[in-house]
Backbone as CSV, one residue per row, in Angstrom:
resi,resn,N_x,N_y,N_z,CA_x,CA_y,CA_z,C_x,C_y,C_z
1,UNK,2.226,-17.230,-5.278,2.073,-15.931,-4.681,1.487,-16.131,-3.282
2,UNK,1.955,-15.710,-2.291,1.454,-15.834,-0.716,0.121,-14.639,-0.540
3,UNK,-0.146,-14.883,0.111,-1.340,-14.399,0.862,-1.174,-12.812,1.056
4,UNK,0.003,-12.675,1.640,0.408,-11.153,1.698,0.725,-10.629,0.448
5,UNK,1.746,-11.083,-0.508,1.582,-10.623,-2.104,0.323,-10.105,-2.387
6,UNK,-0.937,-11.014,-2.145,-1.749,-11.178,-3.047,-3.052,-9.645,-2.207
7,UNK,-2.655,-9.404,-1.238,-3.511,-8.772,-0.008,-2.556,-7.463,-0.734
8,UNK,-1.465,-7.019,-0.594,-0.651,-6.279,-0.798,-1.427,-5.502,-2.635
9,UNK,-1.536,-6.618,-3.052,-1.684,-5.876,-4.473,-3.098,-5.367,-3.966
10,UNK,-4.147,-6.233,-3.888,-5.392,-5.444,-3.529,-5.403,-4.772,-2.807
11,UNK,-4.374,-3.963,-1.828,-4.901,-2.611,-1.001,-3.827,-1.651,-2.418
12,UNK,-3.140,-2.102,-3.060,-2.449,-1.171,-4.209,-3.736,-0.934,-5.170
13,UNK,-4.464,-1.467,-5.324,-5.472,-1.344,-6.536,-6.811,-0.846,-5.978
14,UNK,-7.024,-0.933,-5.048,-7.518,0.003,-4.257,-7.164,1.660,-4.026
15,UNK,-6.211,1.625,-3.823,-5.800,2.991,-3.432,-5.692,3.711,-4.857
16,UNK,-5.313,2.986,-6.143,-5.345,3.544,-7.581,-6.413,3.438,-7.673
17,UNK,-7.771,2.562,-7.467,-9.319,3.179,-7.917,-9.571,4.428,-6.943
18,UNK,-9.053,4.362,-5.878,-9.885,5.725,-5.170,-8.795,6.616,-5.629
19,UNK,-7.805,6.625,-6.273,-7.214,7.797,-6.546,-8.208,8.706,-7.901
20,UNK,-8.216,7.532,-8.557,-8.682,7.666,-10.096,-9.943,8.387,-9.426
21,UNK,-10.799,7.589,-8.669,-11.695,8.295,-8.205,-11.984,9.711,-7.982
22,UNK,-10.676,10.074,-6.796,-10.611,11.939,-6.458,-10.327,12.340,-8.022
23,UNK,-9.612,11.963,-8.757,-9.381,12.757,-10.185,-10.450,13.108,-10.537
24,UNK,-11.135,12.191,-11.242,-11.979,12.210,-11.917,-13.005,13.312,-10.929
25,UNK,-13.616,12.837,-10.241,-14.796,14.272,-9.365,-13.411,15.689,-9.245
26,UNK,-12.400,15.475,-8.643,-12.097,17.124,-9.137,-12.189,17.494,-10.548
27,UNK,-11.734,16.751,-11.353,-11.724,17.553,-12.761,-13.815,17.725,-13.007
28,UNK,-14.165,16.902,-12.480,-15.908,17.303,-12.658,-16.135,18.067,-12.198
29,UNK,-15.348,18.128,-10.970,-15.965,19.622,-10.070,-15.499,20.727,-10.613
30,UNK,-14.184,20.614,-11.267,-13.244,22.207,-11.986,-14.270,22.375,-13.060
31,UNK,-14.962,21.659,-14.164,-15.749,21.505,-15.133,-16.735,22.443,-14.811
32,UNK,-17.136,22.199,-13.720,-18.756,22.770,-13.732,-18.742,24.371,-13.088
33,UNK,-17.615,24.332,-12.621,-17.588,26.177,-12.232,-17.195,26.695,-13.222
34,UNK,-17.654,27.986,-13.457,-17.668,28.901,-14.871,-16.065,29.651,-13.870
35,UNK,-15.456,29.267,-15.247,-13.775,29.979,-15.104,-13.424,30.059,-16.186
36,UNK,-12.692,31.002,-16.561,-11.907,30.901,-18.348,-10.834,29.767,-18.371
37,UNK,-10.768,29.396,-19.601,-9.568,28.509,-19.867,-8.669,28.195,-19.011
38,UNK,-8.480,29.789,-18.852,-6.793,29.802,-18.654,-6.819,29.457,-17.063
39,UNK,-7.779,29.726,-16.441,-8.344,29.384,-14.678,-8.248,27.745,-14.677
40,UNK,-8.798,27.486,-15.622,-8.958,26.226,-15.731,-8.260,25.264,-15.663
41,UNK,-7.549,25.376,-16.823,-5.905,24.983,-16.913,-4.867,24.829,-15.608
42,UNK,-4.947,26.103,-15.281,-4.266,26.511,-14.060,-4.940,25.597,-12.615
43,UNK,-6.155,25.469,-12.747,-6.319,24.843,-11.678,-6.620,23.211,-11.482
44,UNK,-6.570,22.660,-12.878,-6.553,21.033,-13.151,-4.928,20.931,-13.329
45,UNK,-3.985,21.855,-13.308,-2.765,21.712,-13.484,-2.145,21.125,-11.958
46,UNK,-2.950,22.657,-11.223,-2.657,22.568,-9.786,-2.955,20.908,-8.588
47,UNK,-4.376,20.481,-9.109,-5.173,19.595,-8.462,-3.988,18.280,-8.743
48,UNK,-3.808,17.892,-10.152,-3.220,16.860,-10.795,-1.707,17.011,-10.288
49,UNK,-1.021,18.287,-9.620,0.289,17.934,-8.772,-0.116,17.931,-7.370
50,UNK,-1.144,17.817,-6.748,-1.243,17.724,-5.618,-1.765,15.756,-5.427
51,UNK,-2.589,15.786,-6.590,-2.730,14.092,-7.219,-1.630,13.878,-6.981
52,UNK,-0.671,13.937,-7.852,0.854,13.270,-7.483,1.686,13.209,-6.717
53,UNK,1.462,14.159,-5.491,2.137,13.952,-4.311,1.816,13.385,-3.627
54,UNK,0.210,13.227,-2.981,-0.552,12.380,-2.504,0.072,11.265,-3.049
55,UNK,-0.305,10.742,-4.141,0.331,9.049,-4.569,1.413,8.984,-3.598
56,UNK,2.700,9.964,-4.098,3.976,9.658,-4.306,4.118,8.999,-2.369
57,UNK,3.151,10.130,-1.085,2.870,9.723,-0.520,2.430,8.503,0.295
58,UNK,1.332,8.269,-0.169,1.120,7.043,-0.370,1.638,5.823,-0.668
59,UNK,2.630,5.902,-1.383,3.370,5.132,-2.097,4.405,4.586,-1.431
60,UNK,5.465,5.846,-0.788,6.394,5.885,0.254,6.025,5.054,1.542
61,UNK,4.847,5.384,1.884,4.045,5.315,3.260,3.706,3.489,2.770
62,UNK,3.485,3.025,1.662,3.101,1.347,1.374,4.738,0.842,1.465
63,UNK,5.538,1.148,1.077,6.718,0.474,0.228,7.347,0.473,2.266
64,UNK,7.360,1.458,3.497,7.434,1.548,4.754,6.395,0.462,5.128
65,UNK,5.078,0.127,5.399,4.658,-1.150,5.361,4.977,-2.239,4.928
66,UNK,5.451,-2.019,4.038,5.575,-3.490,3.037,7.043,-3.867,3.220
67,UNK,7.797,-2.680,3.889,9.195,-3.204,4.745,9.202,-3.869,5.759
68,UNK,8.255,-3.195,6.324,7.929,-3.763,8.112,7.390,-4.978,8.308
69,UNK,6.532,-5.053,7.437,5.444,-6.484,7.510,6.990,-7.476,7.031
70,UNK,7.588,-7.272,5.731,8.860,-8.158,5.959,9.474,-8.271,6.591
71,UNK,10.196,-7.426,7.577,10.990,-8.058,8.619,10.151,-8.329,9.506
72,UNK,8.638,-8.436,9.854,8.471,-9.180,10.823,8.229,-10.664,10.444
73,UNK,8.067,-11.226,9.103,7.859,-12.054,8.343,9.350,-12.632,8.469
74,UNK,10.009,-11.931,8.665,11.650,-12.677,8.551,11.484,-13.426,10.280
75,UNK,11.454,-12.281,11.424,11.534,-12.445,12.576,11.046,-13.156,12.846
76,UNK,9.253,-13.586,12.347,8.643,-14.853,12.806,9.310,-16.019,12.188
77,UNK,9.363,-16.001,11.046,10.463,-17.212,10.619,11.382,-17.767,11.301
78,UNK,12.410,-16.681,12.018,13.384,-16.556,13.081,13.158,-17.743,14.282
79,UNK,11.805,-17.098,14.623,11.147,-17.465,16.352,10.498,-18.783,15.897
80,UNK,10.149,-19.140,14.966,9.310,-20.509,14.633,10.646,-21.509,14.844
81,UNK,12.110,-21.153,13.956,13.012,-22.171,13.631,13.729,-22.296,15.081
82,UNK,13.986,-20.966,16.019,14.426,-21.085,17.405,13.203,-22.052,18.157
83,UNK,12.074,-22.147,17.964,11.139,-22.791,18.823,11.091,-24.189,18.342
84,UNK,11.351,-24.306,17.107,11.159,-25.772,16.585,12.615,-26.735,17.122
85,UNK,14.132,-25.842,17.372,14.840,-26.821,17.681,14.791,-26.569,19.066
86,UNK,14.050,-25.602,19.978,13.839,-26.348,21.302,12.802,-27.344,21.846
87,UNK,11.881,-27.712,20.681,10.680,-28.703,21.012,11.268,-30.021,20.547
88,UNK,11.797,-29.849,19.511,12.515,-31.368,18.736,12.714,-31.949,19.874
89,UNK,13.899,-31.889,20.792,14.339,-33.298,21.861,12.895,-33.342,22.555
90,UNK,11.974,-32.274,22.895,11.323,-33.168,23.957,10.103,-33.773,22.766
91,UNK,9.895,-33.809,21.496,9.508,-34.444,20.608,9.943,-35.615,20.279
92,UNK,11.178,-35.726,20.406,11.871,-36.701,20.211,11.675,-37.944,21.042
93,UNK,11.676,-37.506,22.439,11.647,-38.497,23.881,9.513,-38.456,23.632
94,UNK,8.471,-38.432,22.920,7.288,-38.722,23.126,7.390,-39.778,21.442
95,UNK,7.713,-39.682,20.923,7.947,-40.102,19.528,8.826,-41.834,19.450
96,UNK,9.220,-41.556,21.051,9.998,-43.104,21.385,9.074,-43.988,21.931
């Protein structure tokens, strides 16, 4: 697993503890205001699809990083193998 894999998962597991995080304190916060059931319901219903768009957000917005960082990961690859066969000959003529 490379460095970026491994960086990649920890800002993913990150962003799922602080998600879990906002859950959890809104549903504490819906808890502690006096509302009937049915308020209740209605408004941990509401919070928990706005939870899921945020992710879905989020999610979109990583998977757009995690495109970009690859093709520049391709491109440097690119520029290393163009730079390595213009150094070879004059590597070649110090190597004699």
């Amino acid at each position: 697993m490379s460095d970026y894999e491994s960086s990649g998962r920890n800002v993913a597991l990150g962003f799922a503890f602080l998600l879990i995080g906002f859950a959890a304190g809104a549903i504490v916060a819906a808890l502690m205001t006096p509302k009937t059931g049915r308020q209740m319901r209605r408004e941990l219903r509401r919070k928990l699809e706005n939870a899921r768009e945020v992710m879905e957000d989020w999610s979109e917005h990583a998977d757009d990083l995690r495109e970009r960082a690859s093709d520049l990961a391709e491109k440097a690859g690119e520029w290393a193998e163009v730079a390595r066969e213009k150094v070879a000959p004059i590597a070649k003529k110090f190597q004699s």
